[in-house]
PDB file of N, CA, C and O in Angstrom, chain B, residues numbered from 101:
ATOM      1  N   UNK B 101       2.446 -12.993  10.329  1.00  0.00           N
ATOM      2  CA  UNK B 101       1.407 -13.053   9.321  1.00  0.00           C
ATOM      3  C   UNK B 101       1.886 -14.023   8.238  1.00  0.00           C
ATOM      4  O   UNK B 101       3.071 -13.872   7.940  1.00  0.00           O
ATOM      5  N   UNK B 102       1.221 -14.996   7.576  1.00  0.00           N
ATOM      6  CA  UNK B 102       1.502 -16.263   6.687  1.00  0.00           C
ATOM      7  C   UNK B 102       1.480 -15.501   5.444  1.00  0.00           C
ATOM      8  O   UNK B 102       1.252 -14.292   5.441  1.00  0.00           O
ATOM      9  N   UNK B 103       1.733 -16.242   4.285  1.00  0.00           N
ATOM     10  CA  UNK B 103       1.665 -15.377   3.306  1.00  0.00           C
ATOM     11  C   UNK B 103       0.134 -15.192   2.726  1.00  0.00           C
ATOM     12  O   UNK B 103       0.004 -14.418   1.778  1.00  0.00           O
ATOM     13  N   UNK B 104      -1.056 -15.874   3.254  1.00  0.00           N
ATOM     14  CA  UNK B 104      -2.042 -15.564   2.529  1.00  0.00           C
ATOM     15  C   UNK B 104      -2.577 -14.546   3.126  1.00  0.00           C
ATOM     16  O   UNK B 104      -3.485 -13.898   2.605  1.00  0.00           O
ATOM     17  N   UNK B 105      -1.925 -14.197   4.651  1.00  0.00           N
ATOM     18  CA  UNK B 105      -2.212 -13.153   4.959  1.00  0.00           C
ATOM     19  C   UNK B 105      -2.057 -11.975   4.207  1.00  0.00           C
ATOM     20  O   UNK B 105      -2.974 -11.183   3.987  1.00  0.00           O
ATOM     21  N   UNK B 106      -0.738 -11.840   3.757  1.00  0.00           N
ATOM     22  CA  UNK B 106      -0.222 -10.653   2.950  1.00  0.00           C
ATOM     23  C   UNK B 106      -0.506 -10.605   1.700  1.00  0.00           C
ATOM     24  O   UNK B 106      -0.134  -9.653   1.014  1.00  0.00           O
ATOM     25  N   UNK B 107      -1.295 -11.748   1.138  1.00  0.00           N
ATOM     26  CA  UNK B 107      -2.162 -11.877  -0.148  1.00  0.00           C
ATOM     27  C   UNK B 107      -3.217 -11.021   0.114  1.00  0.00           C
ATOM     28  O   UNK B 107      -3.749 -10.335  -0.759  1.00  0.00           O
ATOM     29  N   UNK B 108      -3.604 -11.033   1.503  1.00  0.00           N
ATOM     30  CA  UNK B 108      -5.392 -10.846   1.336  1.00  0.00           C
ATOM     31  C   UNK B 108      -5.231  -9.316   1.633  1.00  0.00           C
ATOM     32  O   UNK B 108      -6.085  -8.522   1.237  1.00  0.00           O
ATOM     33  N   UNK B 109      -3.850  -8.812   2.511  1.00  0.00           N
ATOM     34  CA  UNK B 109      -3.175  -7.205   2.880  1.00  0.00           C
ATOM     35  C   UNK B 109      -3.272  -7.104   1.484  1.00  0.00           C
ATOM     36  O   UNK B 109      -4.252  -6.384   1.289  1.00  0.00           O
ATOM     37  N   UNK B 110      -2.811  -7.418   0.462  1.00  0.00           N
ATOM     38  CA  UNK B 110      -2.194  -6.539  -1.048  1.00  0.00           C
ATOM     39  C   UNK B 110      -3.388  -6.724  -1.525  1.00  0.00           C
ATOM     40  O   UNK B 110      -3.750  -5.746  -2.179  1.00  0.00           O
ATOM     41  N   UNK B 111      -4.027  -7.422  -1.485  1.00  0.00           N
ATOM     42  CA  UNK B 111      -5.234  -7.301  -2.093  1.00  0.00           C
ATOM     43  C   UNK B 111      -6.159  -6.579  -1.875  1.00  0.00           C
ATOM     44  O   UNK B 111      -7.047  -6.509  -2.725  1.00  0.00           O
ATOM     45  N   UNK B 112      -6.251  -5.791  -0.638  1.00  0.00           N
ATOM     46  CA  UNK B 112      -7.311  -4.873   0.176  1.00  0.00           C
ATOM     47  C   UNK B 112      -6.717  -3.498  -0.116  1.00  0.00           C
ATOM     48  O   UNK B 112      -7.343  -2.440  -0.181  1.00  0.00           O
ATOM     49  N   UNK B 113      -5.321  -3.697  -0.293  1.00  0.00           N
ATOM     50  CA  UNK B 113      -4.614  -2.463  -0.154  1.00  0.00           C
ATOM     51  C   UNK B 113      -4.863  -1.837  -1.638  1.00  0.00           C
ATOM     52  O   UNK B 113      -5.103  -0.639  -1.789  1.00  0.00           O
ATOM     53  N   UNK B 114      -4.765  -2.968  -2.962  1.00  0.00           N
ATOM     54  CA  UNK B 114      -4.471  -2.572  -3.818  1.00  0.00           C
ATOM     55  C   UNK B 114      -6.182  -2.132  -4.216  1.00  0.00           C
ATOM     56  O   UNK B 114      -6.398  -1.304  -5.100  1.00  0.00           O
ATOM     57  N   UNK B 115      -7.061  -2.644  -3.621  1.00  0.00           N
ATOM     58  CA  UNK B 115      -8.256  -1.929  -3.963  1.00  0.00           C
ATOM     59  C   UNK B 115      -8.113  -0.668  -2.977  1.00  0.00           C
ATOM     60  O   UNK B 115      -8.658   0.086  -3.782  1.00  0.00           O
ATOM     61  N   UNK B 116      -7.836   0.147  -1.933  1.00  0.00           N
ATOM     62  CA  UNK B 116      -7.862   0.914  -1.329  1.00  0.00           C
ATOM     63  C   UNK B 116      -7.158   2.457  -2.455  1.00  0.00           C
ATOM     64  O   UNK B 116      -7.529   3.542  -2.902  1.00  0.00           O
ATOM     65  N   UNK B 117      -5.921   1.514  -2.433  1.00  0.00           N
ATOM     66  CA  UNK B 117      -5.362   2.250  -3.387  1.00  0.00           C
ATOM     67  C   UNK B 117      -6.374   2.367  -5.073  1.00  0.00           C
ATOM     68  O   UNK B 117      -5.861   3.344  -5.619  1.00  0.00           O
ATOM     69  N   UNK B 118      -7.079   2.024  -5.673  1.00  0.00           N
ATOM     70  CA  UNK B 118      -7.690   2.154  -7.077  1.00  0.00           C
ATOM     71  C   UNK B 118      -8.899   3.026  -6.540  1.00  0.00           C
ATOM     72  O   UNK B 118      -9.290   3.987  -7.202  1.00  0.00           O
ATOM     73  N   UNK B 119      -9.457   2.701  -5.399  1.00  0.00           N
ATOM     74  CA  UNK B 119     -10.473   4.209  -4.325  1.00  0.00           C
ATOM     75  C   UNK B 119      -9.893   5.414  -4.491  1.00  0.00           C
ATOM     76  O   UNK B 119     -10.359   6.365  -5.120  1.00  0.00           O
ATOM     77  N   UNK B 120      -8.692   5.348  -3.816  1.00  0.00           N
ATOM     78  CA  UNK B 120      -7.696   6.903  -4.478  1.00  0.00           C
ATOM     79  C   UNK B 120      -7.519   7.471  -4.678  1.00  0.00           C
ATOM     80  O   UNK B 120      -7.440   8.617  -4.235  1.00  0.00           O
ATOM     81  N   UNK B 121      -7.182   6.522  -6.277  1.00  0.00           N
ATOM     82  CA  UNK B 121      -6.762   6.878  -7.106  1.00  0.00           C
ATOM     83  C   UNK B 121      -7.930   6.486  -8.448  1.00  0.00           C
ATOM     84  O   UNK B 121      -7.756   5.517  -9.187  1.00  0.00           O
ATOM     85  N   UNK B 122      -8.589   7.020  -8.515  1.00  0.00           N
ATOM     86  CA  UNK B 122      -9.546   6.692  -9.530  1.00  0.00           C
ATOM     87  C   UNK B 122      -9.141   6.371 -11.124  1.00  0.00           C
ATOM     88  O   UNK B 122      -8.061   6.766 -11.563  1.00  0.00           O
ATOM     89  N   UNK B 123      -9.926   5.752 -11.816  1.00  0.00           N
ATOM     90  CA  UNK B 123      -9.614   6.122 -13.667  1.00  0.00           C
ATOM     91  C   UNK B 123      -9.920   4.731 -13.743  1.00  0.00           C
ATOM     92  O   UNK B 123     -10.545   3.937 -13.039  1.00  0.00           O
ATOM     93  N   UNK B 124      -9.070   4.663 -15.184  1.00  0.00           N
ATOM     94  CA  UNK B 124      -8.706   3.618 -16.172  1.00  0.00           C
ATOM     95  C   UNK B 124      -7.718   3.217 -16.111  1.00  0.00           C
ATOM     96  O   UNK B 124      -6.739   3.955 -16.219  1.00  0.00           O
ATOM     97  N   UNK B 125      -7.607   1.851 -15.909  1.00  0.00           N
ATOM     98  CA  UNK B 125      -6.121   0.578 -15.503  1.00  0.00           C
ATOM     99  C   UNK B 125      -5.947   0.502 -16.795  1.00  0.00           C
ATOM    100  O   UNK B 125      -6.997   0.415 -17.432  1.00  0.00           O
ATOM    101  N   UNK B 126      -4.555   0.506 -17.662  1.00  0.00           N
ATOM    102  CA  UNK B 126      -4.326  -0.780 -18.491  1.00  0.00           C
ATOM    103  C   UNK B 126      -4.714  -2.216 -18.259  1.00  0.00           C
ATOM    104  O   UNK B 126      -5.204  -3.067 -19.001  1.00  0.00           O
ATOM    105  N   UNK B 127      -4.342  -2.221 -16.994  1.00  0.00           N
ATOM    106  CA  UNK B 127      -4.473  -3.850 -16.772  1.00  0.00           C
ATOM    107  C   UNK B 127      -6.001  -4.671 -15.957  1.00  0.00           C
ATOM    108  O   UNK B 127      -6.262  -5.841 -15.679  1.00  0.00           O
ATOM    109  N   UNK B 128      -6.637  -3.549 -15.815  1.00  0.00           N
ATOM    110  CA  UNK B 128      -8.295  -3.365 -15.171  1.00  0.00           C
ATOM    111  C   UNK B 128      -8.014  -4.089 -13.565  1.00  0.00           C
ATOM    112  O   UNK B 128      -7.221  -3.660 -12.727  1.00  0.00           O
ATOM    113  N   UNK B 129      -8.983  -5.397 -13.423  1.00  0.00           N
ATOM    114  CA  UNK B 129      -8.784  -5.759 -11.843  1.00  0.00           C
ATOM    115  C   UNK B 129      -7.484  -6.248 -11.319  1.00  0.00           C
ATOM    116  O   UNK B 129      -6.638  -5.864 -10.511  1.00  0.00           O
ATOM    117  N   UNK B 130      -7.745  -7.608 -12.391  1.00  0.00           N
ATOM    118  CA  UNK B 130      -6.624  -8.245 -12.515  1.00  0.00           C
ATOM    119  C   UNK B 130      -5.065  -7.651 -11.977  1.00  0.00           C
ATOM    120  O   UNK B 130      -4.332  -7.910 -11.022  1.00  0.00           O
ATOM    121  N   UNK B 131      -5.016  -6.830 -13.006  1.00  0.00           N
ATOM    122  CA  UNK B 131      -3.820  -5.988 -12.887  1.00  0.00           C
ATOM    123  C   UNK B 131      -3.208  -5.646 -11.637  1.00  0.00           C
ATOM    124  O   UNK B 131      -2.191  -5.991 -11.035  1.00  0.00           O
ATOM    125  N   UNK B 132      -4.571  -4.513 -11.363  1.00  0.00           N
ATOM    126  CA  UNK B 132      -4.591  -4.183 -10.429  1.00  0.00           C
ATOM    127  C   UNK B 132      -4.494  -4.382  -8.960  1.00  0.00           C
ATOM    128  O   UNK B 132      -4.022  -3.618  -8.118  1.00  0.00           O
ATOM    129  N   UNK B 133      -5.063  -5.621  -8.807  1.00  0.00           N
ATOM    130  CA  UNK B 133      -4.960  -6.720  -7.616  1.00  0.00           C
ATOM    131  C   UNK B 133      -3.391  -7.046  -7.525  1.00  0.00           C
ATOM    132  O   UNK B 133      -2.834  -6.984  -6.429  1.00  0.00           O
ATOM    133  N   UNK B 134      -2.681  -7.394  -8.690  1.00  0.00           N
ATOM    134  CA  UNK B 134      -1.261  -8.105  -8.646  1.00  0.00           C
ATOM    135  C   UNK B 134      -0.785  -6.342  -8.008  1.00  0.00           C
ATOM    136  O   UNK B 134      -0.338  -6.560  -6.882  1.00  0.00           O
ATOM    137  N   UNK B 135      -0.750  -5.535  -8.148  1.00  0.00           N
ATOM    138  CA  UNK B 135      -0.314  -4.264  -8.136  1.00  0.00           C
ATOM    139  C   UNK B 135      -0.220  -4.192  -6.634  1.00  0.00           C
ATOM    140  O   UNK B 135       0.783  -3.884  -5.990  1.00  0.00           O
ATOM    141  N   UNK B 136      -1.266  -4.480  -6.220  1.00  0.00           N
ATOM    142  CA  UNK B 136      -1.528  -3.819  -4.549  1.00  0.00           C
ATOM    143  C   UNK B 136      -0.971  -5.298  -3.696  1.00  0.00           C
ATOM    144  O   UNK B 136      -0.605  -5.164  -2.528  1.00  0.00           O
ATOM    145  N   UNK B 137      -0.939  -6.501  -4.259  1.00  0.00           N
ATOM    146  CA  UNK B 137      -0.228  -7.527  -4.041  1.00  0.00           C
ATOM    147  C   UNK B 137       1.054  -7.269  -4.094  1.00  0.00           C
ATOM    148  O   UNK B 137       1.518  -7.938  -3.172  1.00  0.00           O
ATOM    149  N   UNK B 138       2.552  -6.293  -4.985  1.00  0.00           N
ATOM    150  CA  UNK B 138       3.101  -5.974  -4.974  1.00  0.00           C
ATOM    151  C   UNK B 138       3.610  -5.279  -4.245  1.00  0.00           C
ATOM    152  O   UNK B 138       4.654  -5.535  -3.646  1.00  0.00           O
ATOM    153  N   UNK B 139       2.776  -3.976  -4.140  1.00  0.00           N
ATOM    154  CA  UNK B 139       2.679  -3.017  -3.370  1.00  0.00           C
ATOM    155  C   UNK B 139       2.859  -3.485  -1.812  1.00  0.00           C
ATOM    156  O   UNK B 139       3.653  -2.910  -1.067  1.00  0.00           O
ATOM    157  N   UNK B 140       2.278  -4.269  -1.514  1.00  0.00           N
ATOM    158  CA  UNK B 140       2.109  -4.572  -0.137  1.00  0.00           C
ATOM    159  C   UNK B 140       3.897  -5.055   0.516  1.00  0.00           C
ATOM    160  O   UNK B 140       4.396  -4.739   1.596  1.00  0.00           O
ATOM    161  N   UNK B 141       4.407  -5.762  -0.427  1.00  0.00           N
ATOM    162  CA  UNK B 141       5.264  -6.439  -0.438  1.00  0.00           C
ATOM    163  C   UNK B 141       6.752  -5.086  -0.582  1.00  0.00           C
ATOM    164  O   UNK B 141       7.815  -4.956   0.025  1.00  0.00           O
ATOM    165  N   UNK B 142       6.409  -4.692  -1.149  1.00  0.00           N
ATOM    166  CA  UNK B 142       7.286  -3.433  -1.016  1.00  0.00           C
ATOM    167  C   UNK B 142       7.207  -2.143  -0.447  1.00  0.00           C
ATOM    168  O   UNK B 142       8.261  -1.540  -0.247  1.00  0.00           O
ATOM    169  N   UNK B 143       5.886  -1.506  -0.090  1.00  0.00           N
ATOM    170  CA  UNK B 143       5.935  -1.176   1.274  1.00  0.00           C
ATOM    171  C   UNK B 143       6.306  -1.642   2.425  1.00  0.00           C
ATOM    172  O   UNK B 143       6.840  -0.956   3.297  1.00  0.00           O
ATOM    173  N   UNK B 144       6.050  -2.848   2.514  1.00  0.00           N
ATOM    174  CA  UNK B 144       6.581  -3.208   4.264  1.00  0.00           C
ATOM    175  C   UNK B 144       8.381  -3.365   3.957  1.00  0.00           C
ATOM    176  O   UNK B 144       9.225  -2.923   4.737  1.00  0.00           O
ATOM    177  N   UNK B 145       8.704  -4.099   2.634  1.00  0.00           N
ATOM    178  CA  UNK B 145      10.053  -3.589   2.652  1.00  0.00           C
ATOM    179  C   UNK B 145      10.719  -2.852   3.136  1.00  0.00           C
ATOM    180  O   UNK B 145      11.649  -3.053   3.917  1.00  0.00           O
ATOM    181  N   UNK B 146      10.078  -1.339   2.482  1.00  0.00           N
ATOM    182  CA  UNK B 146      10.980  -0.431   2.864  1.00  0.00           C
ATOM    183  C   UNK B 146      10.256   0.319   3.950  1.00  0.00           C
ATOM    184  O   UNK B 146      10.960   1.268   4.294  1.00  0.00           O
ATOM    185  N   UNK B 147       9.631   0.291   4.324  1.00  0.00           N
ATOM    186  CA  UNK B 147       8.777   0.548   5.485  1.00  0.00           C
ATOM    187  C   UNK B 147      10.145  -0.407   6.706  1.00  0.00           C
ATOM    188  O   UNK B 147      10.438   0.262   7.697  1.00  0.00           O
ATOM    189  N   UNK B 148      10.534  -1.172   6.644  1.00  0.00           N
ATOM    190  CA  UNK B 148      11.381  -2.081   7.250  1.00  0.00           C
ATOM    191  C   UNK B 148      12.775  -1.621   7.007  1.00  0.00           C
ATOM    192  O   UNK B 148      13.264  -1.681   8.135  1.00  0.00           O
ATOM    193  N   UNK B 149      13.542  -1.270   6.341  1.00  0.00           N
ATOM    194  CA  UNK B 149      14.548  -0.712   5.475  1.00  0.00           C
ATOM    195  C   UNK B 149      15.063   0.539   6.005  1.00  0.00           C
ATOM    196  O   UNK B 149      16.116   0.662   6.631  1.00  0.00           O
ATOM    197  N   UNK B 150      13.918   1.813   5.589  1.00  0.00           N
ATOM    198  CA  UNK B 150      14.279   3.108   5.877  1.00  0.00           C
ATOM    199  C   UNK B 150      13.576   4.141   6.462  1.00  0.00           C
ATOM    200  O   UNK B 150      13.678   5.368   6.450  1.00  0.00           O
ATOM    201  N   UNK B 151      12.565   3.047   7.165  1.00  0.00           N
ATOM    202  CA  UNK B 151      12.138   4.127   8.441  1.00  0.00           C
ATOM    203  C   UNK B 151      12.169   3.438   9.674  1.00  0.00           C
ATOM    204  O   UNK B 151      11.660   3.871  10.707  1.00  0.00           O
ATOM    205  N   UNK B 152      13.000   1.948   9.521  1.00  0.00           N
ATOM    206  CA  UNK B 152      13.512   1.811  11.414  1.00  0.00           C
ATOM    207  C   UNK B 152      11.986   1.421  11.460  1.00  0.00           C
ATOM    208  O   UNK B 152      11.381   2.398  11.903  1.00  0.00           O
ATOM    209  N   UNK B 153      11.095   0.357  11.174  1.00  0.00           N
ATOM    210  CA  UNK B 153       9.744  -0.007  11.218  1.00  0.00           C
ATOM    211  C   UNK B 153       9.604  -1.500  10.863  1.00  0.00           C
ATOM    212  O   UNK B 153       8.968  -2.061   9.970  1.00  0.00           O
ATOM    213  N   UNK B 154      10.251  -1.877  11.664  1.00  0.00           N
ATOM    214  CA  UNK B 154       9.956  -3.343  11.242  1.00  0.00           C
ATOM    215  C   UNK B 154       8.585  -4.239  10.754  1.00  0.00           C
ATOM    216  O   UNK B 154       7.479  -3.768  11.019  1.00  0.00           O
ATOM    217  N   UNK B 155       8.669  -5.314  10.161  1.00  0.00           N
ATOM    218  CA  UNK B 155       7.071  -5.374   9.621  1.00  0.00           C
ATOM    219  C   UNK B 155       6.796  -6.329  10.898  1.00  0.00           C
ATOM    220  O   UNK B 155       7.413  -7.225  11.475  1.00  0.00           O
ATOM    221  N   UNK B 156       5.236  -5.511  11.077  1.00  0.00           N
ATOM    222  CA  UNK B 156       4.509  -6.580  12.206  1.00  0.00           C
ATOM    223  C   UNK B 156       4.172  -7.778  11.584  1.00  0.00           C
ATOM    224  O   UNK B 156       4.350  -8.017  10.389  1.00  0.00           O
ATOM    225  N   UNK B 157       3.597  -8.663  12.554  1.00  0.00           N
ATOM    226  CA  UNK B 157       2.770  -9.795  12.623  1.00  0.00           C
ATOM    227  C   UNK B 157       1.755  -9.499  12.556  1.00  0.00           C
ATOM    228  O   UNK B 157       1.211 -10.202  11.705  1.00  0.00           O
ATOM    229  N   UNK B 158       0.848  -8.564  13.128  1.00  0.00           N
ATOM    230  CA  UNK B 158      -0.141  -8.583  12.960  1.00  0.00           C
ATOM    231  C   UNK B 158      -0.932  -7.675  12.203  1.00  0.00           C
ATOM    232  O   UNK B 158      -0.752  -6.464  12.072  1.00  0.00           O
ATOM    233  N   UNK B 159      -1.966  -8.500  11.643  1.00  0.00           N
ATOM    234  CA  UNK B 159      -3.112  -8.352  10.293  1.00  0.00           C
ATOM    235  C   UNK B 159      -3.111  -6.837  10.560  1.00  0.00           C
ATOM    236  O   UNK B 159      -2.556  -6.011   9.835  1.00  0.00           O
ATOM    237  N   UNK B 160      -3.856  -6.544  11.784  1.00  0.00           N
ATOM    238  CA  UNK B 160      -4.091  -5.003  11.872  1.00  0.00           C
ATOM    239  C   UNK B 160      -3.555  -4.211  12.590  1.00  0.00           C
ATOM    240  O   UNK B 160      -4.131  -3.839  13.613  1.00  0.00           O
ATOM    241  N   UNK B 161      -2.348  -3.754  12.261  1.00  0.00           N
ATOM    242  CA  UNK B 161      -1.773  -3.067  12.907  1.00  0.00           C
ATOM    243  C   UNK B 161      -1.449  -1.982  11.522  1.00  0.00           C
ATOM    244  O   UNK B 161      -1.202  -2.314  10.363  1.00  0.00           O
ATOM    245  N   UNK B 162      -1.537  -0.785  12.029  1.00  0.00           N
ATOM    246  CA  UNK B 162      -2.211   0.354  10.888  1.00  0.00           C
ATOM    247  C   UNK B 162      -0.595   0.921  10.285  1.00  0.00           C
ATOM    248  O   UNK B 162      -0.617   1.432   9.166  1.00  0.00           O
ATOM    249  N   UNK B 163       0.467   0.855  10.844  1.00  0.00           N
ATOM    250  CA  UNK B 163       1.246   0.967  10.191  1.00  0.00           C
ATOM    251  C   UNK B 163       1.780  -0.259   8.657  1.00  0.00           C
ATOM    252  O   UNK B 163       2.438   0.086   7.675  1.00  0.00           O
ATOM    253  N   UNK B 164       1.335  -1.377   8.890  1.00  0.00           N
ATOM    254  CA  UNK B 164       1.576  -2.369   7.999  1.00  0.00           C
ATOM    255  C   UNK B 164       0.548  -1.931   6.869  1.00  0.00           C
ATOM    256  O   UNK B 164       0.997  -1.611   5.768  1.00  0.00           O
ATOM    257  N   UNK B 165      -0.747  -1.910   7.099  1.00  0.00           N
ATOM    258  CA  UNK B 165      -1.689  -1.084   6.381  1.00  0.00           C
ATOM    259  C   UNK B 165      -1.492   0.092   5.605  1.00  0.00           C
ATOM    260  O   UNK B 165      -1.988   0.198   4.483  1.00  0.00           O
ATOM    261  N   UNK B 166      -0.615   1.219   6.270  1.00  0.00           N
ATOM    262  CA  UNK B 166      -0.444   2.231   5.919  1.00  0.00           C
ATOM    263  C   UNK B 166       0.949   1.948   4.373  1.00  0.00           C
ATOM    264  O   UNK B 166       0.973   2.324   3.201  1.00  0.00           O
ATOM    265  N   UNK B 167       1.899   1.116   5.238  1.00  0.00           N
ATOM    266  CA  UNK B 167       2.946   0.971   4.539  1.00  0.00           C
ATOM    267  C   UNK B 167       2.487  -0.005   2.667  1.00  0.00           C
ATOM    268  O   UNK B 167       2.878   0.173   1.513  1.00  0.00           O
ATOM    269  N   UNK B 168       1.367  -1.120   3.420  1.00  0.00           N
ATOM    270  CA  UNK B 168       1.219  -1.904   1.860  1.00  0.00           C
ATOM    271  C   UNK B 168       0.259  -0.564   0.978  1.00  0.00           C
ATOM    272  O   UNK B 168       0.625  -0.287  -0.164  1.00  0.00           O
ATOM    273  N   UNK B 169      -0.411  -0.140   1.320  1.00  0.00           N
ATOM    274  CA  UNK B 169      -1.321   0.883   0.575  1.00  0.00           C
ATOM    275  C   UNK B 169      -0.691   2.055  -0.059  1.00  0.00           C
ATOM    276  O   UNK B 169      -1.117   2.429  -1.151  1.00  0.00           O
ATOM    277  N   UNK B 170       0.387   2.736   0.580  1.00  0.00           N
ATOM    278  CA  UNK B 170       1.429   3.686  -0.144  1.00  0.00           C
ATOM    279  C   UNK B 170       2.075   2.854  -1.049  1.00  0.00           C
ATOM    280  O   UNK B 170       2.060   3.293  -2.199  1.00  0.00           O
ATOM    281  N   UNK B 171       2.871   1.350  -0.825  1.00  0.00           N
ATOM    282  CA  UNK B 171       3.368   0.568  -1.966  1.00  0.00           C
ATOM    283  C   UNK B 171       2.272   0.474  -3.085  1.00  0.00           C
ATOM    284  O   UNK B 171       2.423   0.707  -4.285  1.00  0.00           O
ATOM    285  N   UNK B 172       1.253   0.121  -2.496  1.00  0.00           N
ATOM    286  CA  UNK B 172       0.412   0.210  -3.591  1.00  0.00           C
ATOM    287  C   UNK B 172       0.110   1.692  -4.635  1.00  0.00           C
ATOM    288  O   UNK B 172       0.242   1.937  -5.834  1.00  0.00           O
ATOM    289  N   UNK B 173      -0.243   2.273  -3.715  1.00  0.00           N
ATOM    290  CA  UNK B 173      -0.244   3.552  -4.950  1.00  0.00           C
ATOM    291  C   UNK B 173       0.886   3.874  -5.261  1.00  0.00           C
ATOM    292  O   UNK B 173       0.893   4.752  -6.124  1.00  0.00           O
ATOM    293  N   UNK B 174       2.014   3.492  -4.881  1.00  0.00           N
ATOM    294  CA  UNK B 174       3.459   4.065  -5.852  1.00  0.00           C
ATOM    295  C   UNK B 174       3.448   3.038  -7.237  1.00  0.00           C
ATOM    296  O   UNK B 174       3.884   3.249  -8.369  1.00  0.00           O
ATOM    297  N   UNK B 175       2.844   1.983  -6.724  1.00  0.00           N
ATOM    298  CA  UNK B 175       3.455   1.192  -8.226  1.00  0.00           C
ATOM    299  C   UNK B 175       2.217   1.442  -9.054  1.00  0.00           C
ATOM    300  O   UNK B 175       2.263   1.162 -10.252  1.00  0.00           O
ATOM    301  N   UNK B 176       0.949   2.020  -8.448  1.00  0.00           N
ATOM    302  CA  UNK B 176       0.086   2.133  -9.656  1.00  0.00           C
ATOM    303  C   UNK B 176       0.218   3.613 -10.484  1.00  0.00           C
ATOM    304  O   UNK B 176      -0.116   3.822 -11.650  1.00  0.00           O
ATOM    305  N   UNK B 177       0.759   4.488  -9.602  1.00  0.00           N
ATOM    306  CA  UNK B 177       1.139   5.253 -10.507  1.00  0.00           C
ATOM    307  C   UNK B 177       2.372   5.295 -11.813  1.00  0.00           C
ATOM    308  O   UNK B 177       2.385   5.789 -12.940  1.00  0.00           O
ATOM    309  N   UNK B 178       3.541   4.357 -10.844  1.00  0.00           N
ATOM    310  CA  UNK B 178       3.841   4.290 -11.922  1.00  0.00           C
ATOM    311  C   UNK B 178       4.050   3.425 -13.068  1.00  0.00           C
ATOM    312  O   UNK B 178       4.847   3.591 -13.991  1.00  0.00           O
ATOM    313  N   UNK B 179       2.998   2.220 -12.834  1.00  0.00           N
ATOM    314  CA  UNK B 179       2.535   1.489 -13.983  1.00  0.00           C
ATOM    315  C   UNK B 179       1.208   2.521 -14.841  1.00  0.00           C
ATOM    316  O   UNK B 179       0.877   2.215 -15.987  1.00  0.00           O
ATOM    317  N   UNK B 180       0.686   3.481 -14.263  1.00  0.00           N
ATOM    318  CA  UNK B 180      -0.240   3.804 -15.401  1.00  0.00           C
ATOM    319  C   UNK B 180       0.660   4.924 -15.915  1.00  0.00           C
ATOM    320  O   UNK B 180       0.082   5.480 -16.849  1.00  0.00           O
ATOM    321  N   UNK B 181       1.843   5.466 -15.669  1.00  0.00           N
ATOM    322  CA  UNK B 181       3.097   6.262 -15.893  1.00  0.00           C
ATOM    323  C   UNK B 181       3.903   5.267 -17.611  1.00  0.00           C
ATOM    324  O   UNK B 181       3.948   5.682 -18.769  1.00  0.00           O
ATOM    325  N   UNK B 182       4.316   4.151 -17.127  1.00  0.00           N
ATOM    326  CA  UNK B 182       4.551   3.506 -18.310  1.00  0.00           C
ATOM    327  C   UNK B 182       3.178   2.748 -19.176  1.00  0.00           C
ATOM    328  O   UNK B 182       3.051   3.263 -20.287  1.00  0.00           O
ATOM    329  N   UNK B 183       2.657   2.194 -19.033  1.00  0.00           N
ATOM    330  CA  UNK B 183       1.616   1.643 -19.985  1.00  0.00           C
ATOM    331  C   UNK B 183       0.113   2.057 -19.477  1.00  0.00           C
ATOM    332  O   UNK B 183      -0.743   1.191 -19.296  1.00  0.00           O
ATOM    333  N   UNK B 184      -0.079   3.132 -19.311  1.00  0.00           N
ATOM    334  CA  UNK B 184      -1.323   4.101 -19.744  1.00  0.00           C
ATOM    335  C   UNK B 184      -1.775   4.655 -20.791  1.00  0.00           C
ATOM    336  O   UNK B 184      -0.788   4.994 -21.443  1.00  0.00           O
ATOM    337  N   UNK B 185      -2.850   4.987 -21.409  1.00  0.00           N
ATOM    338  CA  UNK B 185      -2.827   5.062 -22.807  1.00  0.00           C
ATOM    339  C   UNK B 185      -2.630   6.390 -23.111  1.00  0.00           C
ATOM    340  O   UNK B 185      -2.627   7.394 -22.398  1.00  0.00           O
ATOM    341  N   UNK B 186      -2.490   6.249 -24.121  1.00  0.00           N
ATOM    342  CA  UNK B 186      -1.340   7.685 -24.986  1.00  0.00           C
ATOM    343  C   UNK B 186      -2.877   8.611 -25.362  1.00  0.00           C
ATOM    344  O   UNK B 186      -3.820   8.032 -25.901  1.00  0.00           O
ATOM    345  N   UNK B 187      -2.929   9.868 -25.048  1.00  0.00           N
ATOM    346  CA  UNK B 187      -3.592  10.785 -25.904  1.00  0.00           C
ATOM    347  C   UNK B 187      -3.665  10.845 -27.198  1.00  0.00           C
ATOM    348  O   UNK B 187      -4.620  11.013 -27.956  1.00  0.00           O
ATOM    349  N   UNK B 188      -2.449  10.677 -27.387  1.00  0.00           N
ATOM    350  CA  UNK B 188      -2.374  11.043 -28.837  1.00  0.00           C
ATOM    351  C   UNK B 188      -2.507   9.646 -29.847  1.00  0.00           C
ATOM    352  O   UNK B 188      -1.661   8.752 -29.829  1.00  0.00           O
ATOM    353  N   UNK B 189      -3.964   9.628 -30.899  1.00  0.00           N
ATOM    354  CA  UNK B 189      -3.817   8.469 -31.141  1.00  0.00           C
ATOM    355  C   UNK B 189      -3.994   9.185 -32.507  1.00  0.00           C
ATOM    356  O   UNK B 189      -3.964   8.535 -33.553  1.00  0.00           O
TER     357      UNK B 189
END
């Protein structure tokens, strides 16, 4: 998979992931898009790393899917974990 492939994976993923996970972004789409762009990139990491899962080649193969979309919701939780807005104002 090229890298615009894994642009267009983090990008699907990171909306899959904001489905979810519903609310209010600090960082709204934008953000959010770089997030699941991230995400993607560090799921298959460790998806590759520490479960013996090497990353496929191909677009659809549901473990690569599975792996960018969990990256994705780990980092959106814990970006709305650090810069989410405070209750208390």
């Amino acid at each position: 998979m090229s890298l615009i492939g894994w642009l267009v994976l983090g990008l699907l993923a990171g909306v899959v992931a904001k489905i979810l996970l519903p609310g209010r972004d600090p960082g709204g789409l934008v953000g959010t898009t770089l997030i699941g762009i991230a995400g993607a990139f560090i799921g298959g990491w460790m998806s590759s790393r520490w479960l013996d899962r090497p990353i496929s080649n191909d677009f659809y193969d549901a473990a690569t899917w599975a792996a960018a979309i969990a990256g994705a919701l780990v980092l959106l939780i814990v970006y709305r974990i650090l810069f989410g807005h405070s209750r208390s104002r």
